[in-house]
N, C-alpha and C positions, 0 to 999 in steps of 0.2 A: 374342342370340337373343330374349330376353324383349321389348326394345324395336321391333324388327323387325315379332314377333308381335302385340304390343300396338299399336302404332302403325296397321298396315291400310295402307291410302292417304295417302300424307304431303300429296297436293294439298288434304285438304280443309280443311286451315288456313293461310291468305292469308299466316300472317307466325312469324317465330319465336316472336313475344309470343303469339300463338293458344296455337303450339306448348309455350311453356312452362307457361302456366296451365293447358293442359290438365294435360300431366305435375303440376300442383299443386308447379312448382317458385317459383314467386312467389306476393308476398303477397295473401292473400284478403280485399276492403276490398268492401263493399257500402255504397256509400255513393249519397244520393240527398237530392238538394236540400239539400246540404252537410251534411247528418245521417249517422252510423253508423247503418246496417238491421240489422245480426246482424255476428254475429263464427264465426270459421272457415271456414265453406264446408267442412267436411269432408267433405261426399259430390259436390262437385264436381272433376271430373275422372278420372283415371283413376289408382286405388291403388297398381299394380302399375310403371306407370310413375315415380310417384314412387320407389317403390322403391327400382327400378333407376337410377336418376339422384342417388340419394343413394350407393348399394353404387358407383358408376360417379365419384363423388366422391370416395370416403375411396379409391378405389385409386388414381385420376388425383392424389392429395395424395400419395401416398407413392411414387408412381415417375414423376410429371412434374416438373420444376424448374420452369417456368414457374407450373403450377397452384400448386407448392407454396408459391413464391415470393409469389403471389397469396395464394391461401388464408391464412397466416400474416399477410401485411398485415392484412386483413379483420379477422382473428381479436382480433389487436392494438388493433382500433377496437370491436371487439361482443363476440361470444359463438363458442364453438367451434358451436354448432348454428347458429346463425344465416348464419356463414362456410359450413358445411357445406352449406346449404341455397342457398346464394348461389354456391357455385361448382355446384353441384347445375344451377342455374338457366341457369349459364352453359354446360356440356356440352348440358343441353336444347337452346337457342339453335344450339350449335355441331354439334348432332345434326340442329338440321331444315334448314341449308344444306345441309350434307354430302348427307340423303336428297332435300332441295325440287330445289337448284340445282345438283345431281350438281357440287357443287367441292370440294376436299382440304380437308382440315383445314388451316388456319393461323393456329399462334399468335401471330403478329403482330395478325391482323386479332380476335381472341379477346381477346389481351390489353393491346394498344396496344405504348405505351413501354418495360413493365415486361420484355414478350420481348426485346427487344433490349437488356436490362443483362444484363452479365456480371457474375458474384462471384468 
C-alpha cells in the first residue's frame, strides 16, 4: 500500500534505474568531470520509498528461495546492509515493470541463472 501510495503515476520515470534512484535504492555518486561532488544524497529521492523496499527485502529474504538464494550470495561477497540494500534495489527494479509494463513477476528474468538451480 505504501508503495502504491508513494509512487503516484509510475509513467513519469522512463526506466527502472529512474525508478530505483528515486526509491534511493542504489548508490548516491555525484560525480562530475571525473571528481566526487558530495557524498550521500540523502534528501534525494523519496524516504518512505526506501523504506518500504528495504521492509519488502528482509521479508522477500526470509520467505523467497530465489531472493534468499541471491541475497546470501551477495552477502558472502560484501556486507549484510549492503546485500540488503541491493536486493532492496532489485524488487525496486522488479516493482516498476510490474506497475510500467503491467507484466507478472518473473524470477527468471529478476534473477538470471541462479532461479533455475535447484538445492
Amino acid at each position: 500500500m505504501t508503495i502504491t501510495m508513494e509512487v503516484g503515476d509510475i509513467g513519469r520515470f522512463k526506466t527502472d534505474g529512474d525508478f530505483a534512484s528515486y526509491c534511493r535504492a542504489v548508490d548516491s555518486r555525484r560525480l562530475s568531470n571525473g571528481k566526487q561532488k558530495g557524498e550521500n544524497n540523502q534528501k534525494c529521492g523519496n524516504k518512505y520509498l526506501s523504506w518500504a523496499f528495504v521492509e519488502a527485502a528482509h521479508f522477500a529474504r526470509r520467505s523467497d528461495e530465489n531472493c534468499r538464494r541471491w541475497y546470501d550470495r551477495k552477502k558472502s561477497k560484501t556486507s549484510v546492509v549492503i546485500a540488503t540494500k541491493a536486493l532492496a534495489c532489485k524488487l525496486a527494479k522488479a516493482a516498476w515493470h510490474v506497475m510500467a509494463k503491467q507484466s507478472d513477476y518473473d524470477p527468471q528474468r529478476m534473477f538470471g541463472e541462479l532461479a533455475m538451480e535447484k538445492k
